[in-house]
N, CA, C, O and CB atoms as a CASP TS submission, in Angstrom:
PFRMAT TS
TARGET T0000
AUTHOR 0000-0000-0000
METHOD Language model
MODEL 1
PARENT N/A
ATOM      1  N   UNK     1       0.858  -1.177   0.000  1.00  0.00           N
ATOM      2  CA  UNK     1       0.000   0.000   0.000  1.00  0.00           C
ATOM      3  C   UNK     1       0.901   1.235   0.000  1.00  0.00           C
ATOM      4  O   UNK     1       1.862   1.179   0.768  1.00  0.00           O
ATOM      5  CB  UNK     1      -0.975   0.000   1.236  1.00  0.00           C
ATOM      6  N   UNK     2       0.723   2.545  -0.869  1.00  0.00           N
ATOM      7  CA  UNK     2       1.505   3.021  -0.799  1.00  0.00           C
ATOM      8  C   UNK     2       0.689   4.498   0.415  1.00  0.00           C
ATOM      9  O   UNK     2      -0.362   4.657   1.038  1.00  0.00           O
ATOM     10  CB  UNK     2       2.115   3.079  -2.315  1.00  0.00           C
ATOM     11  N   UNK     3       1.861   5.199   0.195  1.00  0.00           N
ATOM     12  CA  UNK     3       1.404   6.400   1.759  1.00  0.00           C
ATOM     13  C   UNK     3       0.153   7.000   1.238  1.00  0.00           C
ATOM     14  O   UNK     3      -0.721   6.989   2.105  1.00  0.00           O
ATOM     15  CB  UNK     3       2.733   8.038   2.213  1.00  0.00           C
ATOM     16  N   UNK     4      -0.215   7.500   0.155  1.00  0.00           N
ATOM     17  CA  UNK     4      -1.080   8.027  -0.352  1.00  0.00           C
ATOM     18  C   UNK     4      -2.217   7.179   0.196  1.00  0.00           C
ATOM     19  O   UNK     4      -2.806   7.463   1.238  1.00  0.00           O
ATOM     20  CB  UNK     4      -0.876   8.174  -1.712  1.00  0.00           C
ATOM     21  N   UNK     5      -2.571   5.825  -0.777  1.00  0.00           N
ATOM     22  CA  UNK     5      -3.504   4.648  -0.327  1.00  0.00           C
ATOM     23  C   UNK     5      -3.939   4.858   1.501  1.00  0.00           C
ATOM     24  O   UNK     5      -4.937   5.114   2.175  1.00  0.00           O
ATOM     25  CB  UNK     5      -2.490   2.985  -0.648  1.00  0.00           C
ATOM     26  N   UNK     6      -2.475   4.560   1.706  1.00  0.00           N
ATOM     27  CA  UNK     6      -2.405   4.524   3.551  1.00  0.00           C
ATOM     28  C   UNK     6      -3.239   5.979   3.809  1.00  0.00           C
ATOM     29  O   UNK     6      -4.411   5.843   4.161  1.00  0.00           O
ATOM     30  CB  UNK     6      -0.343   4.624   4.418  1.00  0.00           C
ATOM     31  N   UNK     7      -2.850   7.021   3.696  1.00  0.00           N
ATOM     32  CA  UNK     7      -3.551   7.719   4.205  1.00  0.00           C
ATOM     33  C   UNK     7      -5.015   8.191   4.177  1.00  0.00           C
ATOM     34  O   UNK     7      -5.721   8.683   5.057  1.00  0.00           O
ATOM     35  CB  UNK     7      -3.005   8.306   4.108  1.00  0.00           C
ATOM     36  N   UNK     8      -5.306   7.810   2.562  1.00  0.00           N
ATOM     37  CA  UNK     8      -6.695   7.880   2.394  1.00  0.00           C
ATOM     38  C   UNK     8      -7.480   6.881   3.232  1.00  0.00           C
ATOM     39  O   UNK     8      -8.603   7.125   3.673  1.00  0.00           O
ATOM     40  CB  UNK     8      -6.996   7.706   1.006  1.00  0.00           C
ATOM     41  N   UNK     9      -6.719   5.560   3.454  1.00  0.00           N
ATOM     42  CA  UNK     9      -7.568   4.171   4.297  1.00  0.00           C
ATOM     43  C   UNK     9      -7.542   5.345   5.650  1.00  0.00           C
ATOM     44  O   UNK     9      -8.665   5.791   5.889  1.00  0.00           O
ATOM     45  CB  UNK     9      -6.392   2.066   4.604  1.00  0.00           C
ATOM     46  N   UNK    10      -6.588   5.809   6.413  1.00  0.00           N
ATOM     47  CA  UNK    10      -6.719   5.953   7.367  1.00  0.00           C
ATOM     48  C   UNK    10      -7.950   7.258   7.885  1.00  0.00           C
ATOM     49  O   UNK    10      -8.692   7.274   8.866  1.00  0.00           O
ATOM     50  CB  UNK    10      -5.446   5.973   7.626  1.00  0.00           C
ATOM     51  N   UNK    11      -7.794   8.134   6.916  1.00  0.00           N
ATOM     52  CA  UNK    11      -9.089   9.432   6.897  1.00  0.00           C
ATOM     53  C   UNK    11      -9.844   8.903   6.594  1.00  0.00           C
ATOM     54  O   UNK    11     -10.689   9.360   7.364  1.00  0.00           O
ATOM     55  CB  UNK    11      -9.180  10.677   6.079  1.00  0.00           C
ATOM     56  N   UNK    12     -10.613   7.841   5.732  1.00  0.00           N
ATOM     57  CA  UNK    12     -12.400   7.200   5.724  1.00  0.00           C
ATOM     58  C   UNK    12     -12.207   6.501   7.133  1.00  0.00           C
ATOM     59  O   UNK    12     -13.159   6.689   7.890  1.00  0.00           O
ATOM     60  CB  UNK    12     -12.990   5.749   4.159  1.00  0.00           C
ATOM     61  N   UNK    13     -10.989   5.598   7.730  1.00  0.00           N
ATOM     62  CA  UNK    13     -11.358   5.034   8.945  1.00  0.00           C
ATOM     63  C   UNK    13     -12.282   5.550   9.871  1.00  0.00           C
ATOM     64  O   UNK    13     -13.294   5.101  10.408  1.00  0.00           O
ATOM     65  CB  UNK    13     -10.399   4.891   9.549  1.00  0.00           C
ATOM     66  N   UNK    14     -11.347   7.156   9.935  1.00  0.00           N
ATOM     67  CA  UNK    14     -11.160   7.778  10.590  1.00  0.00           C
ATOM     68  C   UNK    14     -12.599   8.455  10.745  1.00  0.00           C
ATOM     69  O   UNK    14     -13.272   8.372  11.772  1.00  0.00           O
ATOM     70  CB  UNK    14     -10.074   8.332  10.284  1.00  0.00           C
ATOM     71  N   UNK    15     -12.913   9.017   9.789  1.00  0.00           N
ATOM     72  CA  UNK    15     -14.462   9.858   9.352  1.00  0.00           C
ATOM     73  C   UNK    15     -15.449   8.654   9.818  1.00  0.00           C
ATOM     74  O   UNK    15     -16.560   8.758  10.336  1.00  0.00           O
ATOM     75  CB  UNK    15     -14.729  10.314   7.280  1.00  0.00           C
ATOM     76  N   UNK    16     -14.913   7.789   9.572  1.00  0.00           N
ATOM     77  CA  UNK    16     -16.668   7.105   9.736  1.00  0.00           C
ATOM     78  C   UNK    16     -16.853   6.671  10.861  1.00  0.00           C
ATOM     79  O   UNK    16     -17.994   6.633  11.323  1.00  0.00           O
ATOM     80  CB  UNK    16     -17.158   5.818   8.850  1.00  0.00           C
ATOM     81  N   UNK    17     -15.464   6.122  11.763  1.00  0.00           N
ATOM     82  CA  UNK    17     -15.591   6.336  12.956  1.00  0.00           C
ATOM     83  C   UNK    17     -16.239   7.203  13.949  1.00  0.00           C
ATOM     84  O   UNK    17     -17.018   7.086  14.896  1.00  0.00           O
ATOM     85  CB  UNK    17     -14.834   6.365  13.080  1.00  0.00           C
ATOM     86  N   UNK    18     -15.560   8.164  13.306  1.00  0.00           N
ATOM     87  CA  UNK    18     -16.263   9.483  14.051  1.00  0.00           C
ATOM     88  C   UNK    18     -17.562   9.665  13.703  1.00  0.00           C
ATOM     89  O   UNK    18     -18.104   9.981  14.762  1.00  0.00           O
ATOM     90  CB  UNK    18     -15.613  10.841  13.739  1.00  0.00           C
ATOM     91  N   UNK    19     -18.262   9.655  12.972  1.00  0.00           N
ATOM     92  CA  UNK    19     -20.019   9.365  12.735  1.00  0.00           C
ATOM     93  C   UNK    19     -20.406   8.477  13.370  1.00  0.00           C
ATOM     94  O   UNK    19     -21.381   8.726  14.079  1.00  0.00           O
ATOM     95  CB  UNK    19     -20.577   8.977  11.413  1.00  0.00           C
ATOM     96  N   UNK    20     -19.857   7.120  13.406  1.00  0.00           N
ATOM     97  CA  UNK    20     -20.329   6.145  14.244  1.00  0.00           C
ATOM     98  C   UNK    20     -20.542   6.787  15.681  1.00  0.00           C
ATOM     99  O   UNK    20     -21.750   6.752  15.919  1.00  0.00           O
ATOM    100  CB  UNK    20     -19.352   4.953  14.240  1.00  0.00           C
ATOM    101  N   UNK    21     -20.075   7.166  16.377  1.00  0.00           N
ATOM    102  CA  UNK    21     -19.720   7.118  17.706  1.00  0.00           C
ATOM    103  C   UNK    21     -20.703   8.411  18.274  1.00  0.00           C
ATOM    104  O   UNK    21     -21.305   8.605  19.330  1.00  0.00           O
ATOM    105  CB  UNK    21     -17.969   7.270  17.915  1.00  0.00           C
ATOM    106  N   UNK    22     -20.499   9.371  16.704  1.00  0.00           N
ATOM    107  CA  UNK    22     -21.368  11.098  17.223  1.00  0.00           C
ATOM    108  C   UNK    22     -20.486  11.982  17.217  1.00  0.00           C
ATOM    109  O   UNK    22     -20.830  13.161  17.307  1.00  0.00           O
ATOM    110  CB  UNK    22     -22.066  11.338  18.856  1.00  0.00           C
ATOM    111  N   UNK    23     -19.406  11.697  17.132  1.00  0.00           N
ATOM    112  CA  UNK    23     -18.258  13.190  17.048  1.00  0.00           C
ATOM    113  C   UNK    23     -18.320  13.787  15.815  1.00  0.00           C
ATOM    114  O   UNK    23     -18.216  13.310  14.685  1.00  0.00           O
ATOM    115  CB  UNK    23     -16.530  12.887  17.213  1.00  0.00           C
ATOM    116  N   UNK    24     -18.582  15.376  16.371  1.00  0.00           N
ATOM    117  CA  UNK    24     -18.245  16.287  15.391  1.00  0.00           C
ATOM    118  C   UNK    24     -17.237  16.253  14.768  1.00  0.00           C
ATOM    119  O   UNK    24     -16.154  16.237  15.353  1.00  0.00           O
ATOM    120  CB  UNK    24     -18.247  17.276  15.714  1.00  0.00           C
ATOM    121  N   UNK    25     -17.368  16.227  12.839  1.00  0.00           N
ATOM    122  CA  UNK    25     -16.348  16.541  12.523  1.00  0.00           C
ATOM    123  C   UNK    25     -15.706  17.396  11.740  1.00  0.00           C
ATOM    124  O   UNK    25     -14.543  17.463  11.340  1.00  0.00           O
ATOM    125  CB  UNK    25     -16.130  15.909  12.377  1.00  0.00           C
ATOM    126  N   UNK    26     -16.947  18.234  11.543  1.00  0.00           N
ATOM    127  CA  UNK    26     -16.704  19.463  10.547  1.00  0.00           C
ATOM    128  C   UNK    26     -16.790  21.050  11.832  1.00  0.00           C
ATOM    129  O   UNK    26     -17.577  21.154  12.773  1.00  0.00           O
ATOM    130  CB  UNK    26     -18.361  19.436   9.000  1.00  0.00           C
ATOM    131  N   UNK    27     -16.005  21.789  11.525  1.00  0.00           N
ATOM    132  CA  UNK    27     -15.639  22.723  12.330  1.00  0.00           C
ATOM    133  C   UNK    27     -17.337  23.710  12.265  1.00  0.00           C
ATOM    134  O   UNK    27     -17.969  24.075  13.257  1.00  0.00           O
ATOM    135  CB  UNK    27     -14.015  23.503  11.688  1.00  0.00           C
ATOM    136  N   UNK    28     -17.653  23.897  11.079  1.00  0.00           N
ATOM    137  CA  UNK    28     -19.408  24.461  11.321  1.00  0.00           C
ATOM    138  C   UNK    28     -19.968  24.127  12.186  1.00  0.00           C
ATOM    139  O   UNK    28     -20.615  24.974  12.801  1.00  0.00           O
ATOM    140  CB  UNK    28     -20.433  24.157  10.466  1.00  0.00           C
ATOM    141  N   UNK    29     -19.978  22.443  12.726  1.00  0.00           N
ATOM    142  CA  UNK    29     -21.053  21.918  13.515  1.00  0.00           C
ATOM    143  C   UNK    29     -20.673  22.554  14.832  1.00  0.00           C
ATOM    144  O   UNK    29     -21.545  22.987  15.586  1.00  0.00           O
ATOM    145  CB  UNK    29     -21.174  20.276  13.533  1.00  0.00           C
ATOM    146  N   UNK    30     -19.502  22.613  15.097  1.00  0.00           N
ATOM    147  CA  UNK    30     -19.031  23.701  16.643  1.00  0.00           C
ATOM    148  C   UNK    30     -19.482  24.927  16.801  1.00  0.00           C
ATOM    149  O   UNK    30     -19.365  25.543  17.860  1.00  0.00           O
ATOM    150  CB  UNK    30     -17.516  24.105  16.815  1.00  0.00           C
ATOM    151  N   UNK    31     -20.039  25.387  15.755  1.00  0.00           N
ATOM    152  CA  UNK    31     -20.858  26.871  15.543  1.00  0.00           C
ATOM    153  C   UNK    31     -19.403  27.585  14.999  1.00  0.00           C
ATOM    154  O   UNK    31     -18.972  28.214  15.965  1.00  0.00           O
ATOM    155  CB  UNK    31     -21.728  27.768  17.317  1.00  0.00           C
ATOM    156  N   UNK    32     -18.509  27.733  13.884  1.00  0.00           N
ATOM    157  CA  UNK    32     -17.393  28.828  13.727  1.00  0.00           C
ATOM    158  C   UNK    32     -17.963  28.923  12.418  1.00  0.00           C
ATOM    159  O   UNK    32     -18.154  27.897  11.766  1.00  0.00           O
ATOM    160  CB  UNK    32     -15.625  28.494  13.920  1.00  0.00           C
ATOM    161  N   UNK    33     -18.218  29.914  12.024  1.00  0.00           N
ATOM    162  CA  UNK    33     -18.825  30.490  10.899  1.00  0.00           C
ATOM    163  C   UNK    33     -17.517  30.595   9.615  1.00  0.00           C
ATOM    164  O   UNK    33     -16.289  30.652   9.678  1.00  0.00           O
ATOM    165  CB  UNK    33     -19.516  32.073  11.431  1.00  0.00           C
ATOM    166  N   UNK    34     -18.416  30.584   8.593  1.00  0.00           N
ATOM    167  CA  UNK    34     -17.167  30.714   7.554  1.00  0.00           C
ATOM    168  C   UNK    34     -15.882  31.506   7.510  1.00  0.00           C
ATOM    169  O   UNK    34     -14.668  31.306   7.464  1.00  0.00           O
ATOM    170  CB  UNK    34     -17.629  31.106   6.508  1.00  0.00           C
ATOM    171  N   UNK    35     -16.998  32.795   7.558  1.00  0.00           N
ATOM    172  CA  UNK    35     -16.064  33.876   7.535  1.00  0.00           C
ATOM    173  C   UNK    35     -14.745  34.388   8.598  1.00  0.00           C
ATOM    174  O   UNK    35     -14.075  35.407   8.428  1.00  0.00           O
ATOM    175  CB  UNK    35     -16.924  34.810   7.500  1.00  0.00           C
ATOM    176  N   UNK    36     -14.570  33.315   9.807  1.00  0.00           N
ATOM    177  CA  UNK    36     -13.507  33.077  10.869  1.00  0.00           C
ATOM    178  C   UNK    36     -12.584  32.599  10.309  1.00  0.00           C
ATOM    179  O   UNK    36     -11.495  32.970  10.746  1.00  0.00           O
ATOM    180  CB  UNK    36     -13.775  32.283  11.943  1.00  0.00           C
ATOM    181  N   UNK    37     -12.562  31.767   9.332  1.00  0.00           N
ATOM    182  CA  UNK    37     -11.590  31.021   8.620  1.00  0.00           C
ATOM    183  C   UNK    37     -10.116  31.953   8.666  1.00  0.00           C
ATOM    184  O   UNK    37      -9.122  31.774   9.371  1.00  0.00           O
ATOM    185  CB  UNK    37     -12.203  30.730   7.022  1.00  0.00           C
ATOM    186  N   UNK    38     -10.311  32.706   7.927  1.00  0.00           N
ATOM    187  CA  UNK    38      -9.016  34.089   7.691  1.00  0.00           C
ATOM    188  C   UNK    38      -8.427  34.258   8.622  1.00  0.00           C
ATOM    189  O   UNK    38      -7.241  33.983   8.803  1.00  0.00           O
ATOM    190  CB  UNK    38      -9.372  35.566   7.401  1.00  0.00           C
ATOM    191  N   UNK    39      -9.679  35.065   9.852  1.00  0.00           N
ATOM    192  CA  UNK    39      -8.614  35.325  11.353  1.00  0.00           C
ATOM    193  C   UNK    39      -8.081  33.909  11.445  1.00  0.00           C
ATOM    194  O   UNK    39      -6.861  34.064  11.491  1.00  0.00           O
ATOM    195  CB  UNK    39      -9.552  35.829  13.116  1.00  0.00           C
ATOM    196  N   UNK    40      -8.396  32.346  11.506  1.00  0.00           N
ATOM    197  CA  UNK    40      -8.180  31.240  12.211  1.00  0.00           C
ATOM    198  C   UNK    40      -6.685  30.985  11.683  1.00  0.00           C
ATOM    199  O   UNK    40      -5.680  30.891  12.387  1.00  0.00           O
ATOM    200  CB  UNK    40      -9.312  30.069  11.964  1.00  0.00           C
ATOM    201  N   UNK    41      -6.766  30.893  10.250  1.00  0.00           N
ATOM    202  CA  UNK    41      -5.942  30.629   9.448  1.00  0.00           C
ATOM    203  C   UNK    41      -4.347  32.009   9.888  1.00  0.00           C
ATOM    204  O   UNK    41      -3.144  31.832  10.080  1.00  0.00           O
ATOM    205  CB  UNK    41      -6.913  30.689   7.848  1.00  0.00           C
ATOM    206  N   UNK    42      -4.935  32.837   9.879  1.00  0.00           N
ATOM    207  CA  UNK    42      -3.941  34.086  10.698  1.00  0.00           C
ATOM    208  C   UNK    42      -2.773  33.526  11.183  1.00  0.00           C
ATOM    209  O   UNK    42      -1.583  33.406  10.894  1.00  0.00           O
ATOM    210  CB  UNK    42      -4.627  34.822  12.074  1.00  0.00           C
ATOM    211  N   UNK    43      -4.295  32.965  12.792  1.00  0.00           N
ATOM    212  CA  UNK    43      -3.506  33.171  13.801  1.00  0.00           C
ATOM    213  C   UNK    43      -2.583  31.698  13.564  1.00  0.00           C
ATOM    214  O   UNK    43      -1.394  31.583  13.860  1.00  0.00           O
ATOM    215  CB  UNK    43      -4.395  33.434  15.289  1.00  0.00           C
ATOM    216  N   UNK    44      -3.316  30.785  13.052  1.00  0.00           N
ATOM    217  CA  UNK    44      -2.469  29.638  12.961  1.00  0.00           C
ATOM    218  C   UNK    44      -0.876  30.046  11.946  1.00  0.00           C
ATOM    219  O   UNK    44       0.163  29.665  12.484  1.00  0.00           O
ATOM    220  CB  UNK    44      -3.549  28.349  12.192  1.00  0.00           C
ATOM    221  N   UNK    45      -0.798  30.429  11.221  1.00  0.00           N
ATOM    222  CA  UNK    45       0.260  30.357  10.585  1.00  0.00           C
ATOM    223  C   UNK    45       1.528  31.270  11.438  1.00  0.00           C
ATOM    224  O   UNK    45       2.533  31.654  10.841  1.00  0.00           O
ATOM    225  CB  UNK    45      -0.126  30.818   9.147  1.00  0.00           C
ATOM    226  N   UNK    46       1.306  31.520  12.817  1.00  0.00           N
ATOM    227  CA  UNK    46       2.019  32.775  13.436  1.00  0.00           C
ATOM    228  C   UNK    46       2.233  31.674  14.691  1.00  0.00           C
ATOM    229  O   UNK    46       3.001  31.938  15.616  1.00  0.00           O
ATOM    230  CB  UNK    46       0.992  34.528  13.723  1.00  0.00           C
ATOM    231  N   UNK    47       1.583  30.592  14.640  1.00  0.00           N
ATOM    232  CA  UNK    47       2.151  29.143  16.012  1.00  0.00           C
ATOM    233  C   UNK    47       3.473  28.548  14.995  1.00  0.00           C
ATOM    234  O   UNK    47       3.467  27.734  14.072  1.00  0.00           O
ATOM    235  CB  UNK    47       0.424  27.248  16.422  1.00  0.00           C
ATOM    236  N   UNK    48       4.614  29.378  15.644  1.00  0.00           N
ATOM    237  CA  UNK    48       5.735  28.727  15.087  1.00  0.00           C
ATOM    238  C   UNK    48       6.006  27.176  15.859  1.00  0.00           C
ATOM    239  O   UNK    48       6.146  26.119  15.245  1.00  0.00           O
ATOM    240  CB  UNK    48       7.020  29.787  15.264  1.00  0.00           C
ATOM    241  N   UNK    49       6.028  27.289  16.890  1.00  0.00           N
ATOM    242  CA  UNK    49       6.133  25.989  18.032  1.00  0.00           C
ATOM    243  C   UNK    49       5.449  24.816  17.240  1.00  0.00           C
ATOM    244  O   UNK    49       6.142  23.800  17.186  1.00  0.00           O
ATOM    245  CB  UNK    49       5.180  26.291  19.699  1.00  0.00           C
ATOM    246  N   UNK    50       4.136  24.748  16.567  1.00  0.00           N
ATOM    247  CA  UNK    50       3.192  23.813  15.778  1.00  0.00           C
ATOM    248  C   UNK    50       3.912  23.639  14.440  1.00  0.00           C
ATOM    249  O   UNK    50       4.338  22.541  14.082  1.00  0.00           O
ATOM    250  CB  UNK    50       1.617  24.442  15.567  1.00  0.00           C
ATOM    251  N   UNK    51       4.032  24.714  13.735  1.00  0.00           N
ATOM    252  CA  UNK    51       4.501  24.505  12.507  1.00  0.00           C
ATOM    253  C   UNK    51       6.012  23.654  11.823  1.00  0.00           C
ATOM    254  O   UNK    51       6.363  23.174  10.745  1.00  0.00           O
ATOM    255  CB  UNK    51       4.477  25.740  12.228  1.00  0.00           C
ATOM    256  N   UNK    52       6.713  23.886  13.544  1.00  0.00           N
ATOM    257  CA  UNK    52       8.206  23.602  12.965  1.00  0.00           C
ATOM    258  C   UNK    52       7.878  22.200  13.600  1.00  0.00           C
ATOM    259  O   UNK    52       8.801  21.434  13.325  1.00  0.00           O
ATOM    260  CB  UNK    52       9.810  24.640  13.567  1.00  0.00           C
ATOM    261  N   UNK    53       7.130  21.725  14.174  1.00  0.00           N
ATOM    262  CA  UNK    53       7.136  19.928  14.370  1.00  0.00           C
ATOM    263  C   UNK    53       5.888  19.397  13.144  1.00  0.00           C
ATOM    264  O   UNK    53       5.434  18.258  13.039  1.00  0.00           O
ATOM    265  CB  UNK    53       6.470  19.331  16.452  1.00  0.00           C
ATOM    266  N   UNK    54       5.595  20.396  12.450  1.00  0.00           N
ATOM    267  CA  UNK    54       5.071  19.647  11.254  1.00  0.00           C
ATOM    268  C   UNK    54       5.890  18.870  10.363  1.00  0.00           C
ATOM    269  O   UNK    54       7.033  19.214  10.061  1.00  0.00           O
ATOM    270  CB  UNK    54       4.483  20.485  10.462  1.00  0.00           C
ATOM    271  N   UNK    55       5.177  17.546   9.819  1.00  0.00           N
ATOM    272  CA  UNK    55       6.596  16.888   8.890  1.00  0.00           C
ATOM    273  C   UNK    55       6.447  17.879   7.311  1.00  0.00           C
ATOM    274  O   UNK    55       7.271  17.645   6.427  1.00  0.00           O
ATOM    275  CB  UNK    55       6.341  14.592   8.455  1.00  0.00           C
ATOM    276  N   UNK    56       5.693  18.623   7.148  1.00  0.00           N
ATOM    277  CA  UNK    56       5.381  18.943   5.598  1.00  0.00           C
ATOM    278  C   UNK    56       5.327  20.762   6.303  1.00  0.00           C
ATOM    279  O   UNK    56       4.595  21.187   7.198  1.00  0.00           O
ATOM    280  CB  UNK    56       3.459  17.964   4.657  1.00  0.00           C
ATOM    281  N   UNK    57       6.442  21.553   5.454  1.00  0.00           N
ATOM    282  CA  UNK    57       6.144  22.562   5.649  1.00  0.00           C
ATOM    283  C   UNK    57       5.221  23.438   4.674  1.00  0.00           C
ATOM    284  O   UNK    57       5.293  23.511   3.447  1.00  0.00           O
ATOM    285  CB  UNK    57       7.146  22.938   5.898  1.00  0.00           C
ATOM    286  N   UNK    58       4.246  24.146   5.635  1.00  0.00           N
ATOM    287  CA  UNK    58       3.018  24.941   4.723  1.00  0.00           C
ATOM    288  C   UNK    58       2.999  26.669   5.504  1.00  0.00           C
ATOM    289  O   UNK    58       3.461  27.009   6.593  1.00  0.00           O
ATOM    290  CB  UNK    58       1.050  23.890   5.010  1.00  0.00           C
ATOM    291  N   UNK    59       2.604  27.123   4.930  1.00  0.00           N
ATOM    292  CA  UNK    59       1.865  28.433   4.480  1.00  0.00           C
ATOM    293  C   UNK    59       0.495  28.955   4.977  1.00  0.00           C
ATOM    294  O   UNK    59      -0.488  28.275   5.269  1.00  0.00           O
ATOM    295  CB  UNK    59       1.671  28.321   3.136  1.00  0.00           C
ATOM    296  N   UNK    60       0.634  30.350   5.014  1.00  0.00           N
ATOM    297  CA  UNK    60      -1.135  30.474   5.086  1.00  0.00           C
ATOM    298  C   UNK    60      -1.986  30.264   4.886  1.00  0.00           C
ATOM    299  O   UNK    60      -2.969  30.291   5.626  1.00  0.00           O
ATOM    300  CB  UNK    60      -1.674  30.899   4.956  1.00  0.00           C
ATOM    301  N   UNK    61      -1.858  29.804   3.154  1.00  0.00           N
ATOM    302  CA  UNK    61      -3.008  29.374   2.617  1.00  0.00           C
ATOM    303  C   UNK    61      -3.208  28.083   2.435  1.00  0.00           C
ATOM    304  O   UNK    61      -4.084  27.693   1.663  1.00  0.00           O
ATOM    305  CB  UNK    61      -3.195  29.889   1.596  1.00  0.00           C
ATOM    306  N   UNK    62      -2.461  27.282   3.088  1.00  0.00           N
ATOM    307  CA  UNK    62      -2.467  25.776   2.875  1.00  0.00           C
ATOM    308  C   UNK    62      -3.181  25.787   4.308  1.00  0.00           C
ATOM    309  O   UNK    62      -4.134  25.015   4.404  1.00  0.00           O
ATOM    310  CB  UNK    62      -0.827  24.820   2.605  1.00  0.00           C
ATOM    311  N   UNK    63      -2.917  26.412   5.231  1.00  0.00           N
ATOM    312  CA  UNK    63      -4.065  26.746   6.642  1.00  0.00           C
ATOM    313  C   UNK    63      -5.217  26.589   6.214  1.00  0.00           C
ATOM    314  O   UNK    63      -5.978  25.624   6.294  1.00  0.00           O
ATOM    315  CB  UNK    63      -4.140  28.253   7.345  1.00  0.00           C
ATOM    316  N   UNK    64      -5.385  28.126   5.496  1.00  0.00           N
ATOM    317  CA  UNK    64      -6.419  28.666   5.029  1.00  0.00           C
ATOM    318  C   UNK    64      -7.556  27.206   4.119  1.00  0.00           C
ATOM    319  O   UNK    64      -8.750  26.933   4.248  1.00  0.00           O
ATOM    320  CB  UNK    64      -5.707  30.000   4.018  1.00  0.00           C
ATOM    321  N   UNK    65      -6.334  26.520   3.154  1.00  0.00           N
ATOM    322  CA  UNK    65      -7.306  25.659   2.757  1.00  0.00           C
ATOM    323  C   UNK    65      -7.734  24.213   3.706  1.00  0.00           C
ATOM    324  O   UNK    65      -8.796  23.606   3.563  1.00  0.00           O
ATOM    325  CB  UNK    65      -6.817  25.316   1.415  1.00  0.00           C
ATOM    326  N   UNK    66      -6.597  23.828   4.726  1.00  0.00           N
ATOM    327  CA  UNK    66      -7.339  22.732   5.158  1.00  0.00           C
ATOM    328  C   UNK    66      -8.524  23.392   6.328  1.00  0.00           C
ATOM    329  O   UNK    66      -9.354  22.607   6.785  1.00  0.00           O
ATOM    330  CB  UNK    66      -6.207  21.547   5.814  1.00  0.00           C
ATOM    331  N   UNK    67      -8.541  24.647   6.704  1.00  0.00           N
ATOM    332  CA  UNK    67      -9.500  24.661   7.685  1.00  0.00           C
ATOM    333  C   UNK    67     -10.506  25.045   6.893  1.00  0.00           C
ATOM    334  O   UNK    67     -11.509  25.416   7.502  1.00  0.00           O
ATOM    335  CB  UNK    67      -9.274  25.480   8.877  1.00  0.00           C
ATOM    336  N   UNK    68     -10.557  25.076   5.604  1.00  0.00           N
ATOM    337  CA  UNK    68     -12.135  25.410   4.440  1.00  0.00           C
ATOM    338  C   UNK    68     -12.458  23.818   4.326  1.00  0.00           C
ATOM    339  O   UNK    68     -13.552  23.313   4.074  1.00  0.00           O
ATOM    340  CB  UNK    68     -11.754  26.346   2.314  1.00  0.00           C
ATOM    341  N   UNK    69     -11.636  23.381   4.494  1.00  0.00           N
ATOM    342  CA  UNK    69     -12.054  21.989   4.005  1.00  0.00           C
ATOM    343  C   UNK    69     -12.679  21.270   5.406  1.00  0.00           C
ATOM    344  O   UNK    69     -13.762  20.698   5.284  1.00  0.00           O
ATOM    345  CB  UNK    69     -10.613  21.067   3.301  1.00  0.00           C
ATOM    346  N   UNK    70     -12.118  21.282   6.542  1.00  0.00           N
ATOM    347  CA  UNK    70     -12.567  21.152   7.686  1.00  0.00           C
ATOM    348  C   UNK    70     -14.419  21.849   8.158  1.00  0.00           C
ATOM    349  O   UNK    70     -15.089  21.472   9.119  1.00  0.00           O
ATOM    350  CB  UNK    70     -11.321  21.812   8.404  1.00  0.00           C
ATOM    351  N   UNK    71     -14.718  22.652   7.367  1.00  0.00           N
ATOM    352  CA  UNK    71     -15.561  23.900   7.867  1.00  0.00           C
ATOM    353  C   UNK    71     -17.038  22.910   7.177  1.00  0.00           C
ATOM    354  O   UNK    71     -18.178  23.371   7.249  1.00  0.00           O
ATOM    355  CB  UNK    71     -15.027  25.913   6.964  1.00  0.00           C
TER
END
């Protein structure tokens, strides 16, 4: 299986798990409205401490897009 494969198996695990059980998993259902995204995305790209133990280095808008995708 390659990492790609692997990771997609592991995010449907993962998602449907979380339906099974009742956990929220889209950031809307917490009540954060779209338009927070920007400030969220902001403030996240300014947590150096988070970013530098990331294995893949990203950007604002790679923030910006996984928390649209999250929303």
């Amino acid at each position: 299986m390659s990492d790609e494969e692997a990771s997609e198996y592991l995010t449907e695990w993962m998602t449907g798990t979380a339906r099974r059980i009742g956990v929220t998993i889209r950031i809307r259902d917490l009540g954060v409205p779209e338009d927070a995204i920007p400030t969220m995305a902001d403030a996240a790209s300014r947590e150096a401490r988070l970013l530098s133990n990331n294995p893949k280095t990203i950007n604002r808008e790679d923030i910006d897009k996984i928390y649209r995708r999250a929303w």
